[in-house]
C-alpha distance (Angstrom), angle and dihedral (degrees) to the residues before:
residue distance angle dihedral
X1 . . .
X2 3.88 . .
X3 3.63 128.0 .
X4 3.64 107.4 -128.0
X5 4.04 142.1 155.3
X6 3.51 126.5 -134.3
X7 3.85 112.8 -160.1
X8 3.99 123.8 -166.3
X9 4.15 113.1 43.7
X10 3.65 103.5 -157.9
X11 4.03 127.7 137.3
X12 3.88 83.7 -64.9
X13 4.09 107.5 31.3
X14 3.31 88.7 42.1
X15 4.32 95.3 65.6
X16 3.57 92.3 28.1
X17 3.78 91.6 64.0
X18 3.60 85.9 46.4
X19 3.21 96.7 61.4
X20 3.82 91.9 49.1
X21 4.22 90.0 57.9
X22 4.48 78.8 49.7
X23 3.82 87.8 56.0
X24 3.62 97.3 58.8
X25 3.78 89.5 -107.6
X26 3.89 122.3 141.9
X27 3.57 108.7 -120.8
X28 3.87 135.4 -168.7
X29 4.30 111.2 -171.6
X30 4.00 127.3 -168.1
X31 3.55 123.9 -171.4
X32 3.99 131.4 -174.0
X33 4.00 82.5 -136.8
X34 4.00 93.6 65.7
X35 4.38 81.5 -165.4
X36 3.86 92.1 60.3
X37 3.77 97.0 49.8
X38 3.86 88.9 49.2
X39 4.10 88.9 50.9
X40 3.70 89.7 56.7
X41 3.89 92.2 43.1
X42 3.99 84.0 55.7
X43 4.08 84.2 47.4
X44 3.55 109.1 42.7
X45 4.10 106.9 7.8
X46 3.69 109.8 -127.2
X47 3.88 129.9 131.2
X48 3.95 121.8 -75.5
X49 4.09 116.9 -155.6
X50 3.76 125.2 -163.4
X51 4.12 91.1 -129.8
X52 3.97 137.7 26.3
X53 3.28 88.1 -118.4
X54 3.57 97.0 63.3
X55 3.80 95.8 37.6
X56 4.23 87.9 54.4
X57 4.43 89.4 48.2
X58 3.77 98.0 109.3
X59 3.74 109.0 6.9
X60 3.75 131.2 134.2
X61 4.39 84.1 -153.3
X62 3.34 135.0 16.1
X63 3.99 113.5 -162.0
X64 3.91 122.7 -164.3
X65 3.63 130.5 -164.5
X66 4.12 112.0 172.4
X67 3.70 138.7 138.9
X68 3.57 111.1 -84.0
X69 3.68 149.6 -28.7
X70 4.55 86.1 -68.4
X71 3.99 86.5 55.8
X72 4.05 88.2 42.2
X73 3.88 87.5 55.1
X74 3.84 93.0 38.8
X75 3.68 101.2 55.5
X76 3.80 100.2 32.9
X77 3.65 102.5 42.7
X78 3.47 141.5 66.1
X79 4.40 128.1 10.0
X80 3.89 91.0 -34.8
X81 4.09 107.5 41.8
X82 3.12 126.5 81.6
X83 3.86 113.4 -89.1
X84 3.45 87.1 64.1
X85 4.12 84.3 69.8
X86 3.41 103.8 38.5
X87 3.62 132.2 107.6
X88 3.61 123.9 -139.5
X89 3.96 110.4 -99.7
X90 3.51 85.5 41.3
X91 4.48 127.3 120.4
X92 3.40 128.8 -125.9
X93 3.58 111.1 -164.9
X94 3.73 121.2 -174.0
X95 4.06 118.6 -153.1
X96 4.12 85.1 172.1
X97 3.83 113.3 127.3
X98 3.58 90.2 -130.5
X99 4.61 148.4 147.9
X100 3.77 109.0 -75.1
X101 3.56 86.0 -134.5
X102 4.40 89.0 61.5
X103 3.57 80.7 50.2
X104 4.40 105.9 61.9
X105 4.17 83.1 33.0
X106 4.06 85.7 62.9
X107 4.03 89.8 27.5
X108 3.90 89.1 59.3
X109 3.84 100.5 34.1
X110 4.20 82.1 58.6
X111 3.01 91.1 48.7
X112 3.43 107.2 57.2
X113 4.07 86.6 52.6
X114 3.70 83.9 53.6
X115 3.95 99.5 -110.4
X116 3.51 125.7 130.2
X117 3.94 125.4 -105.5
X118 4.17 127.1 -155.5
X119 3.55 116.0 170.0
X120 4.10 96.3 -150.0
X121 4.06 108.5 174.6
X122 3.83 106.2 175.5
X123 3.82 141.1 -141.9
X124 3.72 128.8 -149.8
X125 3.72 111.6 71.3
X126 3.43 134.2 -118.5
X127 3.85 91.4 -59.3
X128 4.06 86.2 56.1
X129 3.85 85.8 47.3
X130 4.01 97.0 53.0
X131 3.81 89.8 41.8
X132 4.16 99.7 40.8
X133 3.16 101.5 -126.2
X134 3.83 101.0 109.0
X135 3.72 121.5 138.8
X136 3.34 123.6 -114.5
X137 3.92 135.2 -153.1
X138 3.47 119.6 -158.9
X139 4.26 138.8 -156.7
X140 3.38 118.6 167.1
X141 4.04 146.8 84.9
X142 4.20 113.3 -44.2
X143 4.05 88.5 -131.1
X144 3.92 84.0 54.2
X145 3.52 97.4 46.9
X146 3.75 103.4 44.2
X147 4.02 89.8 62.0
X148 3.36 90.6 38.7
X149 3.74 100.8 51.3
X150 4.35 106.6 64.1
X151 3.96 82.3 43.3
X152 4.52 84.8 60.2
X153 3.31 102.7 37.5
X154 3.63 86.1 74.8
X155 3.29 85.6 88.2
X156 4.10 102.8 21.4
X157 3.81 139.1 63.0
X158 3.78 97.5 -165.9
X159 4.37 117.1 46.5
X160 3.73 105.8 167.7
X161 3.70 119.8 176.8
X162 4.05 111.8 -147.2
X163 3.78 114.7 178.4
X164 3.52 139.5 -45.7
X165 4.12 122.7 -40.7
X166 4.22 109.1 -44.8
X167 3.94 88.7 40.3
X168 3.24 100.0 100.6
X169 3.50 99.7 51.0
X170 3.82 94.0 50.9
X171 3.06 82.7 51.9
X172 3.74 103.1 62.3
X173 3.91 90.3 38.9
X174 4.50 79.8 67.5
X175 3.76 84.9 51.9
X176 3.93 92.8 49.6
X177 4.14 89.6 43.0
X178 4.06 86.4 55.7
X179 3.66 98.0 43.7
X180 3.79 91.0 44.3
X181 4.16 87.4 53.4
X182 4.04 93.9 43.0
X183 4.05 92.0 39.1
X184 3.96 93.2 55.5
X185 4.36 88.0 38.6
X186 3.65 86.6 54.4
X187 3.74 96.4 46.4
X188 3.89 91.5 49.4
X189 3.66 94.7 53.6
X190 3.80 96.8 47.5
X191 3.74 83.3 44.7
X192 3.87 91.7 55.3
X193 3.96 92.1 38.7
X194 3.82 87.3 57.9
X195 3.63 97.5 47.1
X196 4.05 96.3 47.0
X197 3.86 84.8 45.2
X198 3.49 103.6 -121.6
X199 3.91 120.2 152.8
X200 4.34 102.4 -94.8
X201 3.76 89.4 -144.0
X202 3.64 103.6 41.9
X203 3.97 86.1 51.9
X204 3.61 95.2 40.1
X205 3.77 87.7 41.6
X206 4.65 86.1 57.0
X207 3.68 98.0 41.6
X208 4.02 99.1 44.1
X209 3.72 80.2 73.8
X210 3.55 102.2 66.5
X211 3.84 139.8 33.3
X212 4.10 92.1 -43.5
X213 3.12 102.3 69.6
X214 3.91 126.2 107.6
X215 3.85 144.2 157.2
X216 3.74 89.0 -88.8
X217 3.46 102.0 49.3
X218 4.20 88.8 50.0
X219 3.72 100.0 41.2
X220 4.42 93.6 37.8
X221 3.61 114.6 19.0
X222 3.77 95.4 90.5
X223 4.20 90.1 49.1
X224 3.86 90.5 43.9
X225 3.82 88.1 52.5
X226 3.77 91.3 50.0
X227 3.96 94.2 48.8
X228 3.88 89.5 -111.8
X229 4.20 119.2 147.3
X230 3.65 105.6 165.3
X231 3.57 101.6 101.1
X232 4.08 107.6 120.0
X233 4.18 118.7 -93.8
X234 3.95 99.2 73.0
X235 4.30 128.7 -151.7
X236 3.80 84.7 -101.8
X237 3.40 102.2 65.5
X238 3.86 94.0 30.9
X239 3.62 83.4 56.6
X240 4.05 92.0 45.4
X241 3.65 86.2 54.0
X242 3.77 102.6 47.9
X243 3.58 95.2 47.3
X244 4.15 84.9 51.3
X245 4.08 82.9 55.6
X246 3.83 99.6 45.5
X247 4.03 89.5 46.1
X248 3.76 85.2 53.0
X249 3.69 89.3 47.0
X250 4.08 88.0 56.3
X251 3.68 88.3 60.9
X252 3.69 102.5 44.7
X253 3.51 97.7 34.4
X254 3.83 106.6 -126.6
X255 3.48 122.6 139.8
X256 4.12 130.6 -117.4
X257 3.58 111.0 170.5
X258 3.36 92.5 153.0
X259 3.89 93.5 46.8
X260 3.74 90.8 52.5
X261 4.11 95.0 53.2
X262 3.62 84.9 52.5
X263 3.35 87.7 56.9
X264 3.74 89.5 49.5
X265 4.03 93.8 49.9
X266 3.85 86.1 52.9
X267 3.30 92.9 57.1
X268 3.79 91.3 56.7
X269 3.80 90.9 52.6
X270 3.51 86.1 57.5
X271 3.39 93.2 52.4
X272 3.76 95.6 62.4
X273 3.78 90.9 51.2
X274 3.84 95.5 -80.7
X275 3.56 101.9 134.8
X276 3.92 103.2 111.5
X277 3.89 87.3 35.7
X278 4.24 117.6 110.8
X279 3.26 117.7 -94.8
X280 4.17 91.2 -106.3
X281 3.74 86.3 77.0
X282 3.71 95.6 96.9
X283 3.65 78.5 101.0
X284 3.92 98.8 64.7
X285 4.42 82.1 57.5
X286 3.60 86.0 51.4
X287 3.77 94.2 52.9
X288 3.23 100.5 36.0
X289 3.61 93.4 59.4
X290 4.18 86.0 50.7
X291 3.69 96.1 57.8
């Protein structure tokens, strides 16, 4: 059993910490929404604190999942986040979708205090977050990430350390550059299966047999079909990521045209109210535009 704090309850903190409290581990939670942290207290048990600070005060790791690289900053930083409680010896591991660059300033400021830094964005979705069996991309110091690693795969089924601090997060921007490319395939063909008026499950049903198929097209083919985008990862964060990506691209001077018109299409789906929608509703642009 460790004693650990998990800061940031949103559709995935908020199951990953559960999971933690399953394990047999100790576990402390904050939450900017002081409501949510009490729900999961009623759920799971626990401790709630009033500060990340004084959720981090006596932990062997503190694990953050927020919004961006602002929230990072905001809860890590400064009198109230969390490196103000930590002990030396201690892990901070980051589950944050967030810049590379957000994650060697927070990597080096815990450092020099002594405490251990892994940037650890995840894949799987909400469903993989409910379920544990989220993926998990790692940067960080080997030391750090072998005590870290039995305490997260509580809640994962892949942990996968890929360089030094920074790595995991560039990392998970590859992850959002190939989903963006599949996602908008995927839409495109359902689009064009529609239009010639073919049956969407009968083709779907053929080509997931051979080199076609993907994740997507098993896991939101049917709901695309059917109109329906209320599946977890929304167009805002997809669109939060993507543009964390292309600025990375800028710097290291690779190429995504293909990642940047994504971008572009989700944009669009925002514009017709799509915002909260799942990211497989590239389709709904598509058919929009046909009717």
């Amino acid at each position: 059993m460790a004693k650990v704090a998990f800061i940031g309850l949103g559709v995935m903190g908020y199951p990953m910490a559960g999971h933690l409290v399953r394990h047999g581990h100790q576990v402390t939670v904050y939450n900017r929404t002081q409501t949510r942290a009490d729900a999961w207290k009623a759920e799971f048990g626990g401790s709630v604190e009033l500060t990340p600070c004084e959720a981090a005060k006596g932990q062997e790791f503190v694990f953050v999942c927020v919004g961006n690289d602002d929230d990072l900053r905001q809860v890590t930083l400064g009198e109230t986040g969390v490196l103000n409680g930590m002990s030396a010896g201690s892990v901070l591991v980051d589950h944050t979708t967030a810049s590379a660059d957000v994650a060697r300033e927070i990597g080096a400021l815990a450092s020099a205090k002594e405490i251990g830094f892994l940037d650890a964005p995840v894949s799987g979705g909400q469903a993989g977050a409910e379920n544990g069996v989220l993926t998990v991309m790692t940067g960080g110091n080997e030391s750090h990430f072998g005590q870290a690693k039995p305490i997260i795969e509580a809640y994962a089924r892949c942990v996968e350390l890929l360089g030094e601090v920074g790595a995991g997060q560039l990392t998970k921007m590859v992850n959002q550059i190939c989903i963006a490319g599949v996602v908008q395939g995927l839409s495109e063909g359902l689009h064009f299966a529609r239009s010639a008026g073919l049956d969407g499950e009968k083709v779907v049903e053929v080509i997931s047999k051979g080199a076609a198929q993907s994740w997507q097209m098993e896991n939101r083919y049917q709901t695309m079909w059917q109109g329906e985008y209320n599946l977890g990862f929304a167009v805002d964060w997809m669109r939060k990521d993507l543009n964390i990506a292309l600025n990375e691209a800028r710097k290291n001077g690779s190429h995504l045209p293909l990642t940047a018109l994504v971008d572009q299409f989700y944009s669009e789906v925002q514009a017709i109210g799509g915002n909260r929608w799942d990211t497989s509703s590239l389709l709904a642009k598509l058919e929009k535009n046909r009717k």
